[in-house]
PDB file with SEQRES, HELIX, SHEET and CRYST1 records, atoms N, CA, C and O in Angstrom:
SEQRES   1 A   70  UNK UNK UNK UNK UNK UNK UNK UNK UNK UNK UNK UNK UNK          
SEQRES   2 A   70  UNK UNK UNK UNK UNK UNK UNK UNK UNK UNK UNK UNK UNK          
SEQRES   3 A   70  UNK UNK UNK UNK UNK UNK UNK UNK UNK UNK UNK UNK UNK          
SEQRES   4 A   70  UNK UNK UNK UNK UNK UNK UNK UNK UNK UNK UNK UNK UNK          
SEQRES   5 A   70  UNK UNK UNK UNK UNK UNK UNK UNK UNK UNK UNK UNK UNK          
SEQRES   6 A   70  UNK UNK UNK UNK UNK                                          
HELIX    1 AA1 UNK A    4  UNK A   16  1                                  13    
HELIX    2 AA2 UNK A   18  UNK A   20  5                                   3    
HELIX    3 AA3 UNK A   26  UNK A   31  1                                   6    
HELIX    4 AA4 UNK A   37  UNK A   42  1                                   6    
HELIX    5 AA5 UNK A   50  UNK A   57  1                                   8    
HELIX    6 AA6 UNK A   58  UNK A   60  5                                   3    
CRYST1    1.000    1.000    1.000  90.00  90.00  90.00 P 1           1          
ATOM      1  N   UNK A   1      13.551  21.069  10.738  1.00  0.00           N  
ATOM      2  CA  UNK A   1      12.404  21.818  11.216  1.00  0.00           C  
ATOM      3  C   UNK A   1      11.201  20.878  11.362  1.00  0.00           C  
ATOM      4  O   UNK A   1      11.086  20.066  10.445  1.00  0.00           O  
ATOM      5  N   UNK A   2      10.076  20.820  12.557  1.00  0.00           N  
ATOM      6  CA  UNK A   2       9.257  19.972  12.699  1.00  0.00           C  
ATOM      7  C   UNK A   2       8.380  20.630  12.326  1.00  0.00           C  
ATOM      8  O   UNK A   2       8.076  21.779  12.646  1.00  0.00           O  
ATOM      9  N   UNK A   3       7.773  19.723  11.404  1.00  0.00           N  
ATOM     10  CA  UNK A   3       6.546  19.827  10.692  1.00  0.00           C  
ATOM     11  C   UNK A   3       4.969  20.334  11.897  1.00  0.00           C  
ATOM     12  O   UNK A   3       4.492  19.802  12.899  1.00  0.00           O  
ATOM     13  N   UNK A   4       4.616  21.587  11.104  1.00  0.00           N  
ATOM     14  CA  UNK A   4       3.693  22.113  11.682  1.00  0.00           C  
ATOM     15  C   UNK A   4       2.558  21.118  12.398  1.00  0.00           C  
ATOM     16  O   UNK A   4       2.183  21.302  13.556  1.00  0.00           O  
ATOM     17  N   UNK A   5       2.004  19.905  11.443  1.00  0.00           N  
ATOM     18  CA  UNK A   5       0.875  19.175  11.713  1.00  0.00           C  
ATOM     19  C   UNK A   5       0.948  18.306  12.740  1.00  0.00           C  
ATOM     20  O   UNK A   5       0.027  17.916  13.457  1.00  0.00           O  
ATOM     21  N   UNK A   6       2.626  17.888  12.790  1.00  0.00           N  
ATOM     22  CA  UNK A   6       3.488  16.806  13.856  1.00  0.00           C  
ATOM     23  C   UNK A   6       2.998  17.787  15.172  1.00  0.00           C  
ATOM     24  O   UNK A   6       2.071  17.394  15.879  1.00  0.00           O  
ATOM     25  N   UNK A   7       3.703  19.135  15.464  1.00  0.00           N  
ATOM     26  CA  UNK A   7       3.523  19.940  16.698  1.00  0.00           C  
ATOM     27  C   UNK A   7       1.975  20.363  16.805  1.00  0.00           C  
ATOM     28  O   UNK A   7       1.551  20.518  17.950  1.00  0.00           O  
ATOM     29  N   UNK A   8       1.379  20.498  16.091  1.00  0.00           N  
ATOM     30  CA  UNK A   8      -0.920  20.373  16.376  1.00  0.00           C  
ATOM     31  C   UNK A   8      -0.998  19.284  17.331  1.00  0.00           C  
ATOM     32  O   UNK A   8      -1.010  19.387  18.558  1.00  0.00           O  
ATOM     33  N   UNK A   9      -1.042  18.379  16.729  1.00  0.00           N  
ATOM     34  CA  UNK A   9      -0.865  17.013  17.131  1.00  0.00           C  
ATOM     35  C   UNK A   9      -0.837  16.444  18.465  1.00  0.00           C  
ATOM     36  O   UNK A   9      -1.760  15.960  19.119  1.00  0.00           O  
ATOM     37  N   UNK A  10       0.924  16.655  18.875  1.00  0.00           N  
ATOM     38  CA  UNK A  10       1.390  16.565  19.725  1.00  0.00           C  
ATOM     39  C   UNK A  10       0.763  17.456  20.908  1.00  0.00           C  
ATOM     40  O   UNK A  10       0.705  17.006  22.052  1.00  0.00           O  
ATOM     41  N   UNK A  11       0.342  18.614  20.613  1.00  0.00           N  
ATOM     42  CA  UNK A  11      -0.051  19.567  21.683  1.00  0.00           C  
ATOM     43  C   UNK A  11      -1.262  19.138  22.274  1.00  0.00           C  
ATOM     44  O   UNK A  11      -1.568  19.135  23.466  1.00  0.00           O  
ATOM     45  N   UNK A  12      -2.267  18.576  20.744  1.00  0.00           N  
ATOM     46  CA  UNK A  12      -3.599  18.151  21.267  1.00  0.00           C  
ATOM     47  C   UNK A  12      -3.252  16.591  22.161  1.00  0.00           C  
ATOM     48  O   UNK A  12      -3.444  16.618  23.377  1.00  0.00           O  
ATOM     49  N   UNK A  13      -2.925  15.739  21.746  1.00  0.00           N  
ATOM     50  CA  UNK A  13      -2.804  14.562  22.253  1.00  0.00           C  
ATOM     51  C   UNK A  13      -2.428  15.114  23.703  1.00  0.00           C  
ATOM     52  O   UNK A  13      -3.254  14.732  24.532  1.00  0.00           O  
ATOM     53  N   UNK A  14      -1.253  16.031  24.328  1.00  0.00           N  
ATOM     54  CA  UNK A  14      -0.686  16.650  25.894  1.00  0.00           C  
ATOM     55  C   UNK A  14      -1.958  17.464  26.723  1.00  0.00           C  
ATOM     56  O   UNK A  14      -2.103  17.774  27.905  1.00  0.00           O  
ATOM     57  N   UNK A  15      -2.789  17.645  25.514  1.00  0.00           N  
ATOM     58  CA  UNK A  15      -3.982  18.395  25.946  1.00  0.00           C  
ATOM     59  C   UNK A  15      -5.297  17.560  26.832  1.00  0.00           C  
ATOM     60  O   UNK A  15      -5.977  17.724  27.845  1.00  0.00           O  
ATOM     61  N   UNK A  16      -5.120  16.508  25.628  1.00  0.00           N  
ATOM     62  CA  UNK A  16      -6.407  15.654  26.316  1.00  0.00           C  
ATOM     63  C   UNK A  16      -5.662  14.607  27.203  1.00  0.00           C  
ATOM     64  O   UNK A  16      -6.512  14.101  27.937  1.00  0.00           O  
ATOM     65  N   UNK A  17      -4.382  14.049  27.454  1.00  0.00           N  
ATOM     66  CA  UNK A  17      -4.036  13.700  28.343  1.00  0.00           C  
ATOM     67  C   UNK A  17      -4.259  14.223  29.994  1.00  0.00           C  
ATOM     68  O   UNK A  17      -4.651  13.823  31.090  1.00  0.00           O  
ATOM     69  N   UNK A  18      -3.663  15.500  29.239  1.00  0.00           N  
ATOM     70  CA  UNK A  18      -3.445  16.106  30.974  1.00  0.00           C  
ATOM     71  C   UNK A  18      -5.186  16.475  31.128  1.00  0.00           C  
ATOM     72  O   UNK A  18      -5.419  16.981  32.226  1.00  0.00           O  
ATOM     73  N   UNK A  19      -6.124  16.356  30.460  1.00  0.00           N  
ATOM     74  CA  UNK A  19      -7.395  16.971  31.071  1.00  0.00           C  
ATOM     75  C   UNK A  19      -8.172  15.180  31.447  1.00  0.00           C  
ATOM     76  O   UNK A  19      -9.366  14.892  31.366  1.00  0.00           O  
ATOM     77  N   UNK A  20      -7.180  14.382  31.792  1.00  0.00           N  
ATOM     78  CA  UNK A  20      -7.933  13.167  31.801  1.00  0.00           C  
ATOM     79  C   UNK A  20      -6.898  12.989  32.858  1.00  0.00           C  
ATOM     80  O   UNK A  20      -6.918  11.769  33.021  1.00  0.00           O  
ATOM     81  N   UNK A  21      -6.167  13.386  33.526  1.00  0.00           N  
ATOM     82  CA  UNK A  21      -5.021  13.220  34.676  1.00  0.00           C  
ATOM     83  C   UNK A  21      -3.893  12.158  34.578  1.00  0.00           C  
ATOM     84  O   UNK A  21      -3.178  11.906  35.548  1.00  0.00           O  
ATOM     85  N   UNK A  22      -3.752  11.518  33.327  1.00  0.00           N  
ATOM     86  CA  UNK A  22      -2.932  10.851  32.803  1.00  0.00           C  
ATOM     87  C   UNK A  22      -1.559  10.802  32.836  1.00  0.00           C  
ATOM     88  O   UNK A  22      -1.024  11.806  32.367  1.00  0.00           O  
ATOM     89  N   UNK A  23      -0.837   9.962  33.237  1.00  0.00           N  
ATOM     90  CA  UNK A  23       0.660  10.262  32.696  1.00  0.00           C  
ATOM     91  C   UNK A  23       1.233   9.927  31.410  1.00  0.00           C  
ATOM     92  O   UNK A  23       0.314   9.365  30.814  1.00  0.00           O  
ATOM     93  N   UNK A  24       2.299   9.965  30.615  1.00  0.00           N  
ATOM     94  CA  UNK A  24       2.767   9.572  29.388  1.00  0.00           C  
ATOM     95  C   UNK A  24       2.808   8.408  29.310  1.00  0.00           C  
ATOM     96  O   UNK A  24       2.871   7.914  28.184  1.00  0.00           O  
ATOM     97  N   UNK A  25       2.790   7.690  30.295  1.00  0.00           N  
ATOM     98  CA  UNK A  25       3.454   5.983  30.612  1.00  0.00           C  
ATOM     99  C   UNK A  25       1.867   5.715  30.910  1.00  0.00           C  
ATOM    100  O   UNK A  25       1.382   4.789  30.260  1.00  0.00           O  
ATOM    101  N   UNK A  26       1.039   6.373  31.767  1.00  0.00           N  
ATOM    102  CA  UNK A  26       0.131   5.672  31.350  1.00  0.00           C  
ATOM    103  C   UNK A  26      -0.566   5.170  30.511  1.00  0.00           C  
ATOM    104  O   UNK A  26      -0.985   4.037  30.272  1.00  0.00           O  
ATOM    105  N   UNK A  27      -0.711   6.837  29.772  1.00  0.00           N  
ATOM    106  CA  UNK A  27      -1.483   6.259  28.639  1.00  0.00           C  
ATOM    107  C   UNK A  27      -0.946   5.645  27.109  1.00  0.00           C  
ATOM    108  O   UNK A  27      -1.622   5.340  26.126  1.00  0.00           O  
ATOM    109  N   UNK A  28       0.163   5.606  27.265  1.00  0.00           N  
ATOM    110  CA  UNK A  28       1.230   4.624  26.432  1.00  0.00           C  
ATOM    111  C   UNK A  28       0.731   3.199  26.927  1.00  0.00           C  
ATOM    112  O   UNK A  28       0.510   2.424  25.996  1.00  0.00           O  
ATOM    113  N   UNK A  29       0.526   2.731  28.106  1.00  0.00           N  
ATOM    114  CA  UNK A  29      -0.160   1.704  28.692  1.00  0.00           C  
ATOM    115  C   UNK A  29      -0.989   1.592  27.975  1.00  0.00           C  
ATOM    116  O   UNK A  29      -0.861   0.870  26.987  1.00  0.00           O  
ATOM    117  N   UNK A  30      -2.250   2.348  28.266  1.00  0.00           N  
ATOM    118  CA  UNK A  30      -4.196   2.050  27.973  1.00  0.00           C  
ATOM    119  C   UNK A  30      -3.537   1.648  26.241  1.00  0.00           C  
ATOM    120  O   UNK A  30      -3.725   0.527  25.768  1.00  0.00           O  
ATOM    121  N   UNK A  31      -2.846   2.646  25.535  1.00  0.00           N  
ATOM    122  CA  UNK A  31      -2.876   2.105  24.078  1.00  0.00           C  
ATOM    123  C   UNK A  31      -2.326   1.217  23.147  1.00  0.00           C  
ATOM    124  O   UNK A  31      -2.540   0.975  21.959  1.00  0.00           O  
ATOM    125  N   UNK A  32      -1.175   0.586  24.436  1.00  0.00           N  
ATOM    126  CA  UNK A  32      -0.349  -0.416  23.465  1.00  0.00           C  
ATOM    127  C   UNK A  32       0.638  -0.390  22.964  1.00  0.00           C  
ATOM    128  O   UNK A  32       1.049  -1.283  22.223  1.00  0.00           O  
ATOM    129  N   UNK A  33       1.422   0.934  23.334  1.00  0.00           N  
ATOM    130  CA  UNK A  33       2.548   1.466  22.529  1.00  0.00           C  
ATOM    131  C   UNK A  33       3.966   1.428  23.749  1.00  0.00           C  
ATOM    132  O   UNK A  33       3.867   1.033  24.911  1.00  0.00           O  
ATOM    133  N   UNK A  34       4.954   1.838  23.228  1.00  0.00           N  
ATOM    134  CA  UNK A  34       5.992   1.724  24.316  1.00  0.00           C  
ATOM    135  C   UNK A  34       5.484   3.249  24.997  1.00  0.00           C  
ATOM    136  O   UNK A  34       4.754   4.150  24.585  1.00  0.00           O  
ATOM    137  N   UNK A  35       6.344   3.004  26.368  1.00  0.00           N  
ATOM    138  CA  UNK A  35       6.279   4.507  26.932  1.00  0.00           C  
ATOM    139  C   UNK A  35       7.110   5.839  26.673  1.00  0.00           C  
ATOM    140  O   UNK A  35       7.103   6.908  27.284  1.00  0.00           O  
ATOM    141  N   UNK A  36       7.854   5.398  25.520  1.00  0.00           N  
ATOM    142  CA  UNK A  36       8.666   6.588  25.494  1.00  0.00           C  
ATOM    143  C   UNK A  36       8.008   7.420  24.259  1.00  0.00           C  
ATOM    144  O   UNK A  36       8.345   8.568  23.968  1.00  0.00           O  
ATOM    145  N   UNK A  37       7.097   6.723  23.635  1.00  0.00           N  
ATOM    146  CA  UNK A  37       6.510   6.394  22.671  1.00  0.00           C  
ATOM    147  C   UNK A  37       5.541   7.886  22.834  1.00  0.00           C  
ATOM    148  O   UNK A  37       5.667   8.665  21.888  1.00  0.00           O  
ATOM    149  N   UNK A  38       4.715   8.263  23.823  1.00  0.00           N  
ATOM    150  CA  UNK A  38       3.772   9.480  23.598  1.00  0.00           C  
ATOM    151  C   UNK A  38       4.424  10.159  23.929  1.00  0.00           C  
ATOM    152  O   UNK A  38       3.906  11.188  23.495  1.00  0.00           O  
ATOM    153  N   UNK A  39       5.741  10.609  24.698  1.00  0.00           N  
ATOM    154  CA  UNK A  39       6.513  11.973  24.544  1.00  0.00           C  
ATOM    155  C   UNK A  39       7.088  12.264  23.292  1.00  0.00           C  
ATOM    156  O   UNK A  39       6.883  13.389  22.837  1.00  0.00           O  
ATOM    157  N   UNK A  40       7.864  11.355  22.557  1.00  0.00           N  
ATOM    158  CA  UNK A  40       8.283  11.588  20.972  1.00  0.00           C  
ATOM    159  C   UNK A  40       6.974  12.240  20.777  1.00  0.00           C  
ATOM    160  O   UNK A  40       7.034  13.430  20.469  1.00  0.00           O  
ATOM    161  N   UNK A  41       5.896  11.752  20.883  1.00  0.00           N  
ATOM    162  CA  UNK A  41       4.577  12.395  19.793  1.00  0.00           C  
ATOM    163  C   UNK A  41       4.359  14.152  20.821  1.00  0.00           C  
ATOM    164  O   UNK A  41       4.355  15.244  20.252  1.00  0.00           O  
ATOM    165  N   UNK A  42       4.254  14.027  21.847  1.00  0.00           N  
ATOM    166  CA  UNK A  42       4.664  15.201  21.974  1.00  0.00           C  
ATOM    167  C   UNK A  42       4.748  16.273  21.640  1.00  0.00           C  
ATOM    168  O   UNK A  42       4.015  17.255  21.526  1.00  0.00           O  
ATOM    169  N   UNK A  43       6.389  15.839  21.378  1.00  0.00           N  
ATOM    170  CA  UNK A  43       7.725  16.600  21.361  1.00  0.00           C  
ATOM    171  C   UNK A  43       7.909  16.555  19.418  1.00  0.00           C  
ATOM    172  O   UNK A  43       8.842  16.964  18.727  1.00  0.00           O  
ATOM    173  N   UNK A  44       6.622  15.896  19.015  1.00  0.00           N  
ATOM    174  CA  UNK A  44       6.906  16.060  17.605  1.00  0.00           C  
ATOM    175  C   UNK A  44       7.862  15.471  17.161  1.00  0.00           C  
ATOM    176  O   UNK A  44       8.429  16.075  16.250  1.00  0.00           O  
ATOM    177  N   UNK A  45       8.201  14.697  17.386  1.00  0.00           N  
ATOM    178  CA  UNK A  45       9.814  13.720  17.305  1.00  0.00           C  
ATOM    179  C   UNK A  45       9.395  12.600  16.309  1.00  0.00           C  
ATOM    180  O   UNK A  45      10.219  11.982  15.636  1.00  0.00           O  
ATOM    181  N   UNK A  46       7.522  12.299  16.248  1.00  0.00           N  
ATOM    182  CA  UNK A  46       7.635  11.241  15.590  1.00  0.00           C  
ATOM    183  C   UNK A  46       6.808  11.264  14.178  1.00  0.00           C  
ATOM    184  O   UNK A  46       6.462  12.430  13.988  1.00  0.00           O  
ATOM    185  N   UNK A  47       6.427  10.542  13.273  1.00  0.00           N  
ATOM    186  CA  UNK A  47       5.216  11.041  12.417  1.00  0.00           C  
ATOM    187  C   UNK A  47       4.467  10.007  12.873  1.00  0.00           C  
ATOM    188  O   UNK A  47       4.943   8.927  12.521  1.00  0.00           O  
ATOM    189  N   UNK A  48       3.605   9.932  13.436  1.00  0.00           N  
ATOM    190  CA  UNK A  48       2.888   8.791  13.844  1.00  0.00           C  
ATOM    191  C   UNK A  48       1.672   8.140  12.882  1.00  0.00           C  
ATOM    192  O   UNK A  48       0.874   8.894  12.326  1.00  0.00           O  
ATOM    193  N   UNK A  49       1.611   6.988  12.762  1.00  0.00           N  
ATOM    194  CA  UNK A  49       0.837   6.248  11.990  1.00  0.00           C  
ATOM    195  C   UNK A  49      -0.834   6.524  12.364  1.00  0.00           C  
ATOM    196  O   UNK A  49      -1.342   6.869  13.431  1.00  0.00           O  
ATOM    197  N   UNK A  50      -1.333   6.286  11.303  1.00  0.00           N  
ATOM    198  CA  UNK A  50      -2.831   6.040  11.586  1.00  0.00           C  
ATOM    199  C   UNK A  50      -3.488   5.117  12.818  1.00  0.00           C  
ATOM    200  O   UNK A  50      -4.146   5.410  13.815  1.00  0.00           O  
ATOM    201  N   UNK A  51      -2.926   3.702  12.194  1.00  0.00           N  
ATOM    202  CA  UNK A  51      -3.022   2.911  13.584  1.00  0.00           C  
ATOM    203  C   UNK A  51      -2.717   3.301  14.578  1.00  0.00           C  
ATOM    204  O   UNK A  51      -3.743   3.336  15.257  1.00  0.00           O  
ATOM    205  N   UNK A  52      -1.744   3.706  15.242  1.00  0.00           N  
ATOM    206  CA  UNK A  52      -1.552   4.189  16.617  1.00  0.00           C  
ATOM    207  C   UNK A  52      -2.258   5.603  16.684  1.00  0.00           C  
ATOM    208  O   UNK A  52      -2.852   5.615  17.762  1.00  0.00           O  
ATOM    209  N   UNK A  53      -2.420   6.539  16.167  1.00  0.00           N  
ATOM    210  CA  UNK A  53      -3.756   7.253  16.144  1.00  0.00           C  
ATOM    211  C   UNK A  53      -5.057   6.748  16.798  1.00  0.00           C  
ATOM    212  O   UNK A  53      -5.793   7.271  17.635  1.00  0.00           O  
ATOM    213  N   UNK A  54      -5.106   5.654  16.201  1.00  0.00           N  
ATOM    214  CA  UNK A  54      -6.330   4.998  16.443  1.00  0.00           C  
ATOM    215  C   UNK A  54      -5.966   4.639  18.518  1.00  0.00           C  
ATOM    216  O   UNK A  54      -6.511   4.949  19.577  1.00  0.00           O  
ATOM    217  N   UNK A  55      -5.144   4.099  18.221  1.00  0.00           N  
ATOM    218  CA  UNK A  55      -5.198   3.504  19.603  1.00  0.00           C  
ATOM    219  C   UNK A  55      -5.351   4.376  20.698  1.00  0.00           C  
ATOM    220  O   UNK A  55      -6.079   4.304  21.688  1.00  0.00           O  
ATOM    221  N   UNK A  56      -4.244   5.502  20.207  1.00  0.00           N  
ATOM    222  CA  UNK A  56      -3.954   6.984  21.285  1.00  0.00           C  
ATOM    223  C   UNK A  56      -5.509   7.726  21.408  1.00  0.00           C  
ATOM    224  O   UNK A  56      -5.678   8.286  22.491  1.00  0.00           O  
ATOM    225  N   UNK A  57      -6.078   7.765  20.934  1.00  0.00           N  
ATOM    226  CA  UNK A  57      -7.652   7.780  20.796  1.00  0.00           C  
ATOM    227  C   UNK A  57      -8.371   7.238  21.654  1.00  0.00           C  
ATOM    228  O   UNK A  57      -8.823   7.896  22.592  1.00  0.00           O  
ATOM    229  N   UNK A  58      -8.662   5.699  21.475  1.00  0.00           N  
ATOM    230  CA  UNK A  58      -9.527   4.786  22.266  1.00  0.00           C  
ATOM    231  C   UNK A  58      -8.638   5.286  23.217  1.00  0.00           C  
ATOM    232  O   UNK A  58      -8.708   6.502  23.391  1.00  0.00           O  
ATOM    233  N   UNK A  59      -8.042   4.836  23.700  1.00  0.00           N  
ATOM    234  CA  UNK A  59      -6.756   5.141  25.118  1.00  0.00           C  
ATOM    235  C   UNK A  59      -7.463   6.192  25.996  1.00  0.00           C  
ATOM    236  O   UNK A  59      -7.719   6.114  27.198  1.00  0.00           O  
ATOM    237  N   UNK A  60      -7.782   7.428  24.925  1.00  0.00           N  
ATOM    238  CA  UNK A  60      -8.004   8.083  25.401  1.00  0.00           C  
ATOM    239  C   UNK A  60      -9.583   8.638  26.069  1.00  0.00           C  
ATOM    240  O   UNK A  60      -9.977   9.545  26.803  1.00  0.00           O  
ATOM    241  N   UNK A  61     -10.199   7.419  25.271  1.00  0.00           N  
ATOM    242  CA  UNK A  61     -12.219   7.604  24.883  1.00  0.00           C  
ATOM    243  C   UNK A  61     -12.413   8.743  24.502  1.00  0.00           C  
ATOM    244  O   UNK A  61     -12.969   9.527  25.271  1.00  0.00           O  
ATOM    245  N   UNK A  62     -12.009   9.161  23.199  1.00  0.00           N  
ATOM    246  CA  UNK A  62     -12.323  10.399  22.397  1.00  0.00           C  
ATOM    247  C   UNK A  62     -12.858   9.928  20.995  1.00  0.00           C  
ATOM    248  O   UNK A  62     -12.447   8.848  20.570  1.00  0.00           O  
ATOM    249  N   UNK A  63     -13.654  10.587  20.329  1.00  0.00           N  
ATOM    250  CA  UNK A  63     -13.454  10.352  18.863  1.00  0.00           C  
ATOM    251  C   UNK A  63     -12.150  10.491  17.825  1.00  0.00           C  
ATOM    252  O   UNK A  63     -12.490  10.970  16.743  1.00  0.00           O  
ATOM    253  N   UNK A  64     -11.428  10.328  17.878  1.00  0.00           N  
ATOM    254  CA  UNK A  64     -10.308   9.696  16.683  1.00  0.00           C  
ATOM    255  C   UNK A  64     -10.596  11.327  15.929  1.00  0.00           C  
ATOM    256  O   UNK A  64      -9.473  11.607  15.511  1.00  0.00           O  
ATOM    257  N   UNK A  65     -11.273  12.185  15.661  1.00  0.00           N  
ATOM    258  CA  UNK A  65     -10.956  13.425  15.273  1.00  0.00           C  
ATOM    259  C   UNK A  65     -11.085  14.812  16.410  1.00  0.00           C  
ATOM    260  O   UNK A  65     -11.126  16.001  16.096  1.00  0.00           O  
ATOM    261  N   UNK A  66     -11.123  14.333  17.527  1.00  0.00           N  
ATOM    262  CA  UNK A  66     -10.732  14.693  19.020  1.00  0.00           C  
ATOM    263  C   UNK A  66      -9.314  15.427  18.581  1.00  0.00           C  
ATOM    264  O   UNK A  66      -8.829  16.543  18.769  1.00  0.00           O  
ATOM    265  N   UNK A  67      -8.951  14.360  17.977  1.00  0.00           N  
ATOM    266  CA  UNK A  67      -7.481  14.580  17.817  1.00  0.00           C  
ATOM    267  C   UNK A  67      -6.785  15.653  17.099  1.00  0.00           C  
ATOM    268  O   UNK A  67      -5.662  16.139  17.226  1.00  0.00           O  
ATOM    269  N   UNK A  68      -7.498  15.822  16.525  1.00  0.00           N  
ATOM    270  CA  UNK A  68      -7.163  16.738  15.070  1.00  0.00           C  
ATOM    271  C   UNK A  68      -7.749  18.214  15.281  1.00  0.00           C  
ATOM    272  O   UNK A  68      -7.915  18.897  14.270  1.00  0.00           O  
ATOM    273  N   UNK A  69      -8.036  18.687  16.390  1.00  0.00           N  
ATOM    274  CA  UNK A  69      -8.941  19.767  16.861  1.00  0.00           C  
ATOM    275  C   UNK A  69      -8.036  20.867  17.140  1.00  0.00           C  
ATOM    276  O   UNK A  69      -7.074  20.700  17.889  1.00  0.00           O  
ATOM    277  N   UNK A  70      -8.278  21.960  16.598  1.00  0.00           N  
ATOM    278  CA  UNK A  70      -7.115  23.502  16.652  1.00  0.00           C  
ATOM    279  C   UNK A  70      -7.116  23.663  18.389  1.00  0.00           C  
ATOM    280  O   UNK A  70      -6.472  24.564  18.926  1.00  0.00           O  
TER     281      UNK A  70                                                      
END                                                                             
């Protein structure tokens, strides 16, 4: 069962992507990570680290608790 905070997460990160016209590969690009890399986060597939938090963030020019928003 995937952890409730993993699927928040994931929804917000698909949220501020798509309101920035982004693709998954792109913005796997802007942050440094592989591209298969922001659909796992997604899809809740991954627990993702702080650091890449951080990056998926800048990537995104949000505040880093952008992220964390209901």
């Amino acid at each position: 069962m995937k952890k409730e905070v993993l699927i928040k997460f994931g929804k917000q990160v698909s949220k501020e992507r798509h309101k920035r016209g982004l693709s998954q590969e792109k913005l796997a690009s802007l942050a440094g990570v592989h591209r298969t890399y922001i659909g796992m986060i997604e899809r809740a597939e991954k627990n993702i680290t702080l650091e890449n938090i951080q990056k998926i963030a800048k990537a995104l020019q949000i505040p880093l608790r952008e992220l964390f928003n209901d």
